[in-house]
C-alpha positions in Angstrom: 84.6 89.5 121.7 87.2 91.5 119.7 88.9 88.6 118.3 85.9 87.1 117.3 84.9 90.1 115.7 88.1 91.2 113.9 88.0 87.0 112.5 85.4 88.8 109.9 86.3 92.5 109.9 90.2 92.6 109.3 91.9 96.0 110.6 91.8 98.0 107.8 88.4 96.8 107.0 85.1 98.9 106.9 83.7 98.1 110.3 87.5 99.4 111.8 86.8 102.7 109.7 83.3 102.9 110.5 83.8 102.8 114.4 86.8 105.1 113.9 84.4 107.5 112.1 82.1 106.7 115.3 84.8 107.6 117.9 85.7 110.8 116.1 81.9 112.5 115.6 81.4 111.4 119.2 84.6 113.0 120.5 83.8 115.7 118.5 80.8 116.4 119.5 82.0 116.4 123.9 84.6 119.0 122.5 82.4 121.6 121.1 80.6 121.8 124.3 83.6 121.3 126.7 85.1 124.4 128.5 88.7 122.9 127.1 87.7 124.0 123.8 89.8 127.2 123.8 93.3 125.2 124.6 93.3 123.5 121.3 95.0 126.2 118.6 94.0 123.6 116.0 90.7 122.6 114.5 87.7 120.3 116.6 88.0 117.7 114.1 91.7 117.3 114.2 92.2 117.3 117.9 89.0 114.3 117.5 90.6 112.5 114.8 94.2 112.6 116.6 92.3 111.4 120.2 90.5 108.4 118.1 93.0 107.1 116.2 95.4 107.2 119.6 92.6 105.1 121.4 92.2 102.7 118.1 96.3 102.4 118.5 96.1 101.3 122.0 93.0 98.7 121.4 94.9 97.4 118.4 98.8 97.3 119.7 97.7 96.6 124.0 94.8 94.5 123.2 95.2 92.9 119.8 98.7 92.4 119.8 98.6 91.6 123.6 101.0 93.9 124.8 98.3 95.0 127.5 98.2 93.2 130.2 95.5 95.0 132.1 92.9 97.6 131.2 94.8 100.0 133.8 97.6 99.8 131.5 96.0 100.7 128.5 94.5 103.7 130.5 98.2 104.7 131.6 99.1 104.4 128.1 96.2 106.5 126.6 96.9 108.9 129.1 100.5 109.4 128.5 100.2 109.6 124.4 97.1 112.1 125.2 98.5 114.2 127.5 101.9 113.4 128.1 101.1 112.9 132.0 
């Protein structure tokens, strides 16, 4: 479905920015009502902009690219880039 979708919308197109926009109010938005929210010493929307464009880079080099070969993978990944675990 993500091929077919980015055949129309290329990556740097307005759909890509749109759902990264997306990603980033919603992830946002789970931050100012997490407990976690005192361990960032940098702005909400930062931390949410940094975690959205991470999970964009995995989708676009794991999935796009087809470096990924599973979605556990791409979890292990996002984790690692995330958190460092």
């Amino acid at each position: 479905e993500i091929s077919s979708i980015l055949r129309f919308n290329g990556l740097d197109g307005e759909m890509i920015h749109s759902f990264q926009q997306y990603l980033g109010e919603q992830i946002f938005s789970i931050m100012k009502t997490c407990s976690c929210r005192d361990q960032y010493p940098v702005p909400y929307e930062l931390v949410a902009k940094h975690y959205s464009n991470t999970i964009l880079l995995i989708v676009e080099w794991g999935f796009l690219k087809g470096n990924c070969h599973s979605k556990e993978s791409a979890i292990e990944y996002l984790k690692y880039l995330l958190n460092g675990v």
